[in-house]
RODO-2510 file (C-alpha; in nm, 4 decimals, decimal comma):
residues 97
     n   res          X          Y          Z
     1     x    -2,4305     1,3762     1,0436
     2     x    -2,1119     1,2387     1,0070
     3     x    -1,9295     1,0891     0,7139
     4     x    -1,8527     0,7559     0,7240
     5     x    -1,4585     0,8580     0,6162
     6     x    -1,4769     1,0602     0,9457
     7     x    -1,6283     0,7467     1,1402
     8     x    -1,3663     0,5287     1,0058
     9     x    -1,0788     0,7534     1,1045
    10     x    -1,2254     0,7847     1,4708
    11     x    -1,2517     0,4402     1,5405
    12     x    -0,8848     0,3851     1,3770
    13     x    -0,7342     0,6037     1,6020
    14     x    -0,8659     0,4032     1,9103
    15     x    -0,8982     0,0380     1,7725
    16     x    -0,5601    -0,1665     1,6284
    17     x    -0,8246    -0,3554     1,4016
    18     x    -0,9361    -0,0647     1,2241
    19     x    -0,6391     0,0744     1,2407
    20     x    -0,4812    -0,1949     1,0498
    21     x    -0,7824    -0,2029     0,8420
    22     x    -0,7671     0,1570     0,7243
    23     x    -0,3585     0,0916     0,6704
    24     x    -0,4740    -0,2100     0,4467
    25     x    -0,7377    -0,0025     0,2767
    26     x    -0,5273     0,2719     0,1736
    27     x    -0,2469     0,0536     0,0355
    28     x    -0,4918    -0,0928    -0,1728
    29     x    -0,5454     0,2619    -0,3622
    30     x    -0,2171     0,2583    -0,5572
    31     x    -0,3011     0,5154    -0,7766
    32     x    -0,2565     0,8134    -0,5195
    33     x     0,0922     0,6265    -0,4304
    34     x     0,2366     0,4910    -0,7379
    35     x     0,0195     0,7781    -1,0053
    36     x    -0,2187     0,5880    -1,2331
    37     x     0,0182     0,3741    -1,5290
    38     x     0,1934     0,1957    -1,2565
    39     x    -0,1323     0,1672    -1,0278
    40     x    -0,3065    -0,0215    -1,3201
    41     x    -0,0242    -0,2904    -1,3543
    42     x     0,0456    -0,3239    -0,9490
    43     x    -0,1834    -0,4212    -0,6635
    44     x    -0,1280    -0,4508    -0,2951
    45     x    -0,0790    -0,8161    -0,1383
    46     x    -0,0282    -0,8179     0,2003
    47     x     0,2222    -0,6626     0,4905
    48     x     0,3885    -0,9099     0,7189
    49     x     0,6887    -0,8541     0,9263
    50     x     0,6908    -0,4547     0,8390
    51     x     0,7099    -0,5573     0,4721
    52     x     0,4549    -0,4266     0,2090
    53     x     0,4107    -0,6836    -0,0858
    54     x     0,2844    -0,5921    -0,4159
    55     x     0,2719    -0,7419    -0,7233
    56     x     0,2777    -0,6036    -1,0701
    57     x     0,1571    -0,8075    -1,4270
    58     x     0,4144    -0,7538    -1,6144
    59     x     0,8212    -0,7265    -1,6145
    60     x     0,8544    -0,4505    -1,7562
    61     x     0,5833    -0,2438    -1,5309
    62     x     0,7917    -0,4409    -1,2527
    63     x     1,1042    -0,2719    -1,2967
    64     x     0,9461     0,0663    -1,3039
    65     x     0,7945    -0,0448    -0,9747
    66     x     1,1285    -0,1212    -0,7929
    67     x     1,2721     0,2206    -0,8853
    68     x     0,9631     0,3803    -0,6649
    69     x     1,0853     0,1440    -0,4016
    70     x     1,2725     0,3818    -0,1898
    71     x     1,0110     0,6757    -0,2446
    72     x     0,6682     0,4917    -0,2283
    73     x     0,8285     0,3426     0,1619
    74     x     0,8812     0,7025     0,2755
    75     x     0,5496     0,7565     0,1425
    76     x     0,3752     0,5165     0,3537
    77     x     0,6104     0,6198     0,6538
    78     x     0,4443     0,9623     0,6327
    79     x     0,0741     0,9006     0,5410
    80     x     0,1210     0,6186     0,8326
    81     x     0,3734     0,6756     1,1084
    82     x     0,2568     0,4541     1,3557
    83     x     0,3032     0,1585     1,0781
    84     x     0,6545    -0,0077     1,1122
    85     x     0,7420    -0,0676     0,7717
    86     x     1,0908    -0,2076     0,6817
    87     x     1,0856    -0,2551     0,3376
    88     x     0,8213    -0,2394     0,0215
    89     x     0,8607    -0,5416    -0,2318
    90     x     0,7390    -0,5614    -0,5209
    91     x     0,7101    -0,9243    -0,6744
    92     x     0,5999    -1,0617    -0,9994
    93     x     0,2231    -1,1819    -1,0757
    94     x     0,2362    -1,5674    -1,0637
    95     x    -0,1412    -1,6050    -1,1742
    96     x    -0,0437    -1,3262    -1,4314
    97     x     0,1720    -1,5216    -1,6309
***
């Protein structure tokens, strides 16, 4: 029997919904991207136009964000070649403050 990870990852690879799906899905994991201090401050928004949007709760977990800029796109770019991803912004929390 097959897991449903494995499932998932089949019908990704042959279905741009899941695809995008399973792109969303791991974004939304932060802590095997950003490590876990910044992961628990920062959450994934949305992508649109080949930009990733997050948003973090406070200013100073913020600024740490923007310095992972740079490595946390390459990141993506490797986990997710297919993705087109132009730049990763992080923004601050408007219902956070």
């Amino acid at each position: 029997m097959k897991k449903i990870g494995e499932i998932f990852d089949s019908l990704s690879n042959r279905n741009e919904v899941f695809k995008e799906l399973r792109f969303r899905i791991a974004l939304s994991d932060l802590s095997s991207l950003l490590g876990e201090s910044l992961a628990r401050h920062c959450r994934f928004v949305e992508v649109h136009d080949g930009k990733v949007y997050f948003e973090c709760d406070d200013p100073m977990w913020l600024t740490e964000a923007n310095f992972m800029r740079k490595k946390l796109k390459e990141k993506i770019k490797q986990i997710f070649p297919d993705q087109q991803i132009v730049d990763v912004i992080f923004r601050r929390c408007k219902q956070c403050q």
